[in-house]
N, C-alpha and C positions, 0 to 999 in steps of 0.2 A: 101507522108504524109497521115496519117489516116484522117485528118479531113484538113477543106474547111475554111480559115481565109479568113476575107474582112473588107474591109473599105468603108466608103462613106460619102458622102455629106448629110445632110437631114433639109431640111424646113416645114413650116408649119404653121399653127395661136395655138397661146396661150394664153388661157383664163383664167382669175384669177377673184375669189372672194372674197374678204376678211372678214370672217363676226363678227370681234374683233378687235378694236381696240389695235395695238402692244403697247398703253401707257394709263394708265386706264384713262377713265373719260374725253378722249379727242375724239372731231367728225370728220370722215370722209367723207370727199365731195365727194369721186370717188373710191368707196368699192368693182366695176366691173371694168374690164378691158378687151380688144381682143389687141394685137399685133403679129405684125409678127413674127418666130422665124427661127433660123439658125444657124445651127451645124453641129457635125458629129458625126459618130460612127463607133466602130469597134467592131471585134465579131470574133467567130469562131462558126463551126457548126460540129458533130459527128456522121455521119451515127450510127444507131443501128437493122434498118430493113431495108428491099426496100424504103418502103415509109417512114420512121420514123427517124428523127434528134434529137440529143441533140443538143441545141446552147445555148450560153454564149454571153450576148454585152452589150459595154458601150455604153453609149451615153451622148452629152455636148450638151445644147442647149443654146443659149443667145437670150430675150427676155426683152426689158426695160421696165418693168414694174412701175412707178411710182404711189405714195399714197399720196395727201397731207394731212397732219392731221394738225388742226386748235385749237388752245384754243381764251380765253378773248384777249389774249395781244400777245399772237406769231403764227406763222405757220412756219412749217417742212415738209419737205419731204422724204418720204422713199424709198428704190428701188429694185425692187426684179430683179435682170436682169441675175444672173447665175444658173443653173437648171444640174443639175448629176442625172444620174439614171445606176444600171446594174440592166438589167435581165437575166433571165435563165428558160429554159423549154425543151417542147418537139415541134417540125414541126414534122405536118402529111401532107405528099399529097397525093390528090386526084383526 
């Protein structure tokens, strides 16, 4: 095969700030957050020079993010906990 497919495991910390309330007019107590995250990703990569790759990768990471939002008479909470991302570019080595 012309190109180098892979898969992996990948963790981390994730950081979230929130600086809008998702419901107008209502306050939140906990607008920062750091949690752990844990995922994986897959990709492929395309020689084009010696030292020069194309590569292509997903990535799924899950991190529970929690927000309570607060009014007069009730509280809610909301959850950001699944996170998608593909990128694409160039790898040079050196």
């Amino acid at each position: 095969m012309p190109y180098d497919v892979y898969v992996g495991v990948v963790g981390g910390i994730s950081f979230i700030e929130i600086t809008k309330s998702p419901i107008a007019n209502l306050d939140i107590s906990d607008a920062k957050g750091r949690k752990f995250a844990l995922g994986f990703q897959t990709g492929f990569e395309y020689p084009l020079e010696n030292n020069l790759k194309f590569f292509t990768q997903y990535q799924y990471l899950k991190a529970e993010h929690k927000t309570n939002i607060h009014s007069k008479t009730a509280n809610a909470q909301t959850m950001r906990d699944n996170y998608s991302n593909i990128s694409f570019g160039l790898r040079w080595n050196f």
